[in-house]
C-alpha positions in Angstrom: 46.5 -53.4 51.5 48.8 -51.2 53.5 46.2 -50.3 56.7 45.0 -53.1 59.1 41.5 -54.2 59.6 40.3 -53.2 62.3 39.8 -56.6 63.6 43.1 -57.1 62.7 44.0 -53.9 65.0 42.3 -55.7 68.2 43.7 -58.7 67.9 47.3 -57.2 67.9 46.3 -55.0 70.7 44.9 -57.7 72.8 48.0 -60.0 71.7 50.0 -57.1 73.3 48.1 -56.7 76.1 48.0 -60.3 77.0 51.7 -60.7 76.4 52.3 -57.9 78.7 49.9 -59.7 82.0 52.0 -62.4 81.2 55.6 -60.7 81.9 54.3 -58.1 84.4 52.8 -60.7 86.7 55.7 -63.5 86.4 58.6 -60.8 86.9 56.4 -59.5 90.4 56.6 -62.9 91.5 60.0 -63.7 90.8 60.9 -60.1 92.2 59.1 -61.3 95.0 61.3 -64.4 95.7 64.5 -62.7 95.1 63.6 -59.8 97.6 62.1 -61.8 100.6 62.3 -65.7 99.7 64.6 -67.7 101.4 67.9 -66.7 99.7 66.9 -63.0 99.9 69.3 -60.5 98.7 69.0 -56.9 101.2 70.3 -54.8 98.5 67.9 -54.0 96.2 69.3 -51.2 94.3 71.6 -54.3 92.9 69.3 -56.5 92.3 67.6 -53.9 90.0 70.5 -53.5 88.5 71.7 -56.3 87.5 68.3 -56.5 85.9 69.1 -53.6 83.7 72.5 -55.1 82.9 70.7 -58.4 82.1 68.4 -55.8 79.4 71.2 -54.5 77.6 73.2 -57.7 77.1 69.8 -59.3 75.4 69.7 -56.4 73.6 73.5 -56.9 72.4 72.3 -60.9 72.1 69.4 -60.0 69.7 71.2 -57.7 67.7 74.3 -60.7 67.0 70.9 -62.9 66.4 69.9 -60.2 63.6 73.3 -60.3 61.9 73.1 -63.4 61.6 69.4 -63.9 60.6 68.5 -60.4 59.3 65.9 -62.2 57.3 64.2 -63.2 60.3 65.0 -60.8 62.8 65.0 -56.8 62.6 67.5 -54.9 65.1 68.7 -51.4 65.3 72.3 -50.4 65.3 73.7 -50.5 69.2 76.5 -48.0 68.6 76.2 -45.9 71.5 75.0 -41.6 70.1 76.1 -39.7 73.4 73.8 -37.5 71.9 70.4 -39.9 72.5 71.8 -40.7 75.6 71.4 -37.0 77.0 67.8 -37.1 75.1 66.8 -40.0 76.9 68.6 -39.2 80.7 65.1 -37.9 82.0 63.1 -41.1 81.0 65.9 -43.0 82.4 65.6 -41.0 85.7 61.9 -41.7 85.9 62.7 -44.9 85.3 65.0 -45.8 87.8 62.8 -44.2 90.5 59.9 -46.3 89.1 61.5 -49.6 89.6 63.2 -49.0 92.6 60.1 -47.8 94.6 58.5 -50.8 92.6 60.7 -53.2 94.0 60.8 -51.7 97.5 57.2 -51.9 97.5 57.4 -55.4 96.5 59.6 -56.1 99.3 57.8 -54.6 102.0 54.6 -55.7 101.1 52.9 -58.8 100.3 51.9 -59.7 96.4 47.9 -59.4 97.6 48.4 -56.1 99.2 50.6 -54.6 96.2 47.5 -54.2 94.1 46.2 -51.4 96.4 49.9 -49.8 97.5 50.1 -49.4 93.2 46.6 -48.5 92.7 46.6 -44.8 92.4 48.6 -45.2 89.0 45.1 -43.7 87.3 45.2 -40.0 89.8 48.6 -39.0 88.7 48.2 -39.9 85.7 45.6 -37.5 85.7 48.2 -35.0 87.8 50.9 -35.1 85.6 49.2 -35.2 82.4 47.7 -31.1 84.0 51.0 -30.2 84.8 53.5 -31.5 82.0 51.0 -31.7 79.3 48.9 -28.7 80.4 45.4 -30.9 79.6 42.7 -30.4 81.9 40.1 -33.3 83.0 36.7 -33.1 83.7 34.6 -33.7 86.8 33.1 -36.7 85.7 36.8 -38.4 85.2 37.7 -36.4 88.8 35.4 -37.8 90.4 36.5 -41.4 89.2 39.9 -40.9 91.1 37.6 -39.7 93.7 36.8 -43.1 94.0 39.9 -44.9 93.8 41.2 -43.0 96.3 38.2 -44.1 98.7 39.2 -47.5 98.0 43.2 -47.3 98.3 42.2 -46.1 101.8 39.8 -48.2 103.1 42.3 -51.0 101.9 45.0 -49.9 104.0 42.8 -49.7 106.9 41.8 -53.3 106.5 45.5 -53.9 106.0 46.3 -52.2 108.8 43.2 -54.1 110.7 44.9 -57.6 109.6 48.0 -56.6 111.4 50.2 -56.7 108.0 50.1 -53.1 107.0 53.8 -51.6 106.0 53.9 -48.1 106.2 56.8 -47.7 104.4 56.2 -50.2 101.9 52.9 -48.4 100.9 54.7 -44.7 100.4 56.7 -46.4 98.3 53.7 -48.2 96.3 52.7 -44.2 95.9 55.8 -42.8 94.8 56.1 -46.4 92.4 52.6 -44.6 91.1 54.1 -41.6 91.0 56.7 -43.0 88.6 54.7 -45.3 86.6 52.0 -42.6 85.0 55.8 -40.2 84.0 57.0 -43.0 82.9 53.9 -43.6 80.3 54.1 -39.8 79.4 57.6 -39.8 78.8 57.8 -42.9 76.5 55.2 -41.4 74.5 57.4 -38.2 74.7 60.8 -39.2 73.7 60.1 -42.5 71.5 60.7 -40.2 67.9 64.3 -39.5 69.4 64.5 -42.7 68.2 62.5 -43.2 65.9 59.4 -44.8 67.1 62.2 -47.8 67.7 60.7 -49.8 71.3 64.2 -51.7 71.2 66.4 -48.3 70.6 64.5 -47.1 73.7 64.8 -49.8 75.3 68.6 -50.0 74.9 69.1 -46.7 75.7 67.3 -45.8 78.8 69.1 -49.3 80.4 72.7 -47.8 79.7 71.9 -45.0 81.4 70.3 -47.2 84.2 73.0 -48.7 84.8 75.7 -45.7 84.8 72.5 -44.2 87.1 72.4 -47.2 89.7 75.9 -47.4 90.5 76.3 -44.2 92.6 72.6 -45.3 94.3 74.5 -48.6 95.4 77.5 -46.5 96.9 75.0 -44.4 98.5 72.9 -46.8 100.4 75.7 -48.8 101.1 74.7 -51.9 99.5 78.7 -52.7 97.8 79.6 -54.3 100.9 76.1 -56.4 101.9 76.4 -57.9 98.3 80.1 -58.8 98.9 79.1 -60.1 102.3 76.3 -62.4 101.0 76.2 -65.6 102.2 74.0 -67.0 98.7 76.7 -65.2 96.3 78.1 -68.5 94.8 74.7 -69.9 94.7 73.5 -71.2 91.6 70.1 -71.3 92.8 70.2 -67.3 93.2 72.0 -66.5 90.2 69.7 -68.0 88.0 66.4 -66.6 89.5 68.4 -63.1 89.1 69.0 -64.0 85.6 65.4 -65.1 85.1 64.2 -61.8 86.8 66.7 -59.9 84.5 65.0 -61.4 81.7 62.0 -60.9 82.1 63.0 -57.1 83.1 63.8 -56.9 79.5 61.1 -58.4 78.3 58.8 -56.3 80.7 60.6 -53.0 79.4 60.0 -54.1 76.1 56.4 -54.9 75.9 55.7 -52.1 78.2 56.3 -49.4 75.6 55.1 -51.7 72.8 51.6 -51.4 74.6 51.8 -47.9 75.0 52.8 -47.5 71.3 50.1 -49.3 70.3 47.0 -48.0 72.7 48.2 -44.8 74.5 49.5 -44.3 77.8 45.9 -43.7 79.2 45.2 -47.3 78.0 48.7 -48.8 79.1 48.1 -47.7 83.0 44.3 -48.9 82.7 45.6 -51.9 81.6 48.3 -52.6 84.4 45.5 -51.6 86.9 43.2 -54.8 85.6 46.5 -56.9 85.4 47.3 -55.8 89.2 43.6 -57.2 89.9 44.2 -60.1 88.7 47.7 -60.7 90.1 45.8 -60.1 93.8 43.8 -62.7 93.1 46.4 -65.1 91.8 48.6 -64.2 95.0 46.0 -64.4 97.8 45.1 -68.2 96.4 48.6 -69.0 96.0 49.7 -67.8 99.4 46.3 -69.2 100.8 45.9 -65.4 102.7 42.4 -65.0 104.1 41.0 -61.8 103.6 38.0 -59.6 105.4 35.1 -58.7 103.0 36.0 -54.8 103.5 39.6 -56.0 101.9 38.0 -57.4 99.0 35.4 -54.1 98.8 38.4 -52.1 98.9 39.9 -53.9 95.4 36.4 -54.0 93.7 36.1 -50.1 94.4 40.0 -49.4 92.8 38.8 -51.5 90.1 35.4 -50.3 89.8 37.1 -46.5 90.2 39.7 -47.6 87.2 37.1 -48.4 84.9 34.7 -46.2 85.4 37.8 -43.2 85.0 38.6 -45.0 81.6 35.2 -45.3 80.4 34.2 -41.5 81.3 38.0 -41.0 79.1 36.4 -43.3 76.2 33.4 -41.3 75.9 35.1 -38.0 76.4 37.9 -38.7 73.1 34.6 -40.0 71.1 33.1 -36.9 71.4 36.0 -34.3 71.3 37.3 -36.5 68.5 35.8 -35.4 64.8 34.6 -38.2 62.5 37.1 -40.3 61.6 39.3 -43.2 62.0 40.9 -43.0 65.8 44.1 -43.9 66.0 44.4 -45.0 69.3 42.2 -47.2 71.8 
């Protein structure tokens, strides 16, 4: 039997899903350490970086591993086509700018907060896909975002009110939102340049990361703070780098496995309930007190986020004839 049950469908989806909660949230956290724990780095560009260098040296790990194994393990080829490179230069642009407002986000902000400076993930998503893909939405999935707008502000008042609101760190959050819904689009886009291959992708758009972050580092003057770093020999800091680096692969990876598997609709849906989650996780293992209005405002992004991908659901069930759908 060549097609898969659909119970068999669900249960990979929600394998994927859960896999992804898993890497998403541990890599914020360690991000989180690395960026303002006690042997905190100020260069952040390099600490990105390295994570992308981390990504492609896994990827050149793996493909020894399927050499050696190919019975076990499938790879694709890692010679370098200048050609895909080019292809894949503008996801690799969108994805630089999404990690690096990510991370500056993360670094401003606290882990509770970074729920709501990422929440409006679900409006450009609805933005871009007007203006790249030309699709339209209705009011009924408008009015959603509505709503998770009213609740991305009235959480940064009550941040603001608790005396811990970072202006810069939430325009980053946005432009981190900004980033995340092109990067979904673009995936979906530019995944047949390889081949539907996640791990070609994957490979690829870190290269190119890492030829694009050098310049950056140069730029905002970070060369000399690393040099200057007073944690440089410490073992301690190298291996939570290399732990972060890991799971940046691994995050890359199941990233564009999820959207390959549900769309990039469900992906962004997805990191939204993850995100709501992760605030809760945070405020309990910070022990941060927060205001009732705080809380309302992260039931109302939630309750916005659902709602916009229910009104989706019910939208592709009724533009969509009567068939098998291929994605959830």
């Amino acid at each position: 039997m060549t097609d898969k049950t659909l119970v068999q469908r669900y249960v990979q989806i929600l394998s994927v899903v859960a896999c992804y909660w898993f890497v998403s949230i541990t890599l914020v956290f360690v991000n989180k350490a690395l960026l303002s724990g006690s042997e905190k780095l100020e260069a952040p560009l390099f600490v990105t970086c390295y994570q992308c260098v981390v990504t492609v040296a896994a990827c050149y790990a793996i493909r020894a591993a399927a050499r050696r194994f190919p019975d076990r393990i499938s790879f694709p080829s890692l010679e370098l086509d200048m050609n895909i490179m080019k292809q894949v230069l503008p996801l690799s642009i969108v994805f630089v700018g999404m990690i690096t407002f990510n991370n500056l986000c993360l670094k401003n902000v606290g882990i509770s907060f970074y729920y709501i400076g990422r929440s409006l993930t679900t409006v450009f998503n609805v933005l871009m896909t007007y203006f790249i893909l030309g699709q339209k939405t209705s009011l009924s999935a408008i009015g959603c975002c509505g709503l998770i707008l009213g609740g991305f502000y009235l959480g940064v008042d009550q941040e603001d009110a608790s005396g811990s609101f970072s202006l810069s760190g939430t325009i980053y959050g946005v432009l981190a939102s900004l980033f995340v819904s092109l990067f979904s689009i673009y995936v979906k886009k530019l995944l047949p340049v390889v081949d539907g291959n996640i791990w070609a992708l994957t490979f690829y758009n870190n290269v190119n990361a890492c030829v694009l972050f050098l310049p950056l580092m140069v730029m905002f003057g970070e060369i000399p703070i690393v040099f200057n770093f007073q944690f440089l020999t410490s073992i301690n800091f190298w291996f939570m780098m290399t732990i972060g680096g890991i799971f940046g692969f691994a995050i890359g990876y199941v990233t564009g496995l999820q959207i390959q598997v549900t769309s990039p609709l469900t992906h962004n849906i997805s990191g939204t309930a993850k995100a709501a989650a992760q605030t809760v996780l945070a405020t309990h293992w910070f022990m941060e007190t927060k205001s009732s209005l705080w809380w309302l405002s992260n039931m109302v992004v939630l309750g916005g986020s659902l709602a916009y991908a229910r009104v989706r659901q019910l939208e592709m069930k009724t533009n969509t004839p009567d068939r098998t759908v291929n994605k959830v």
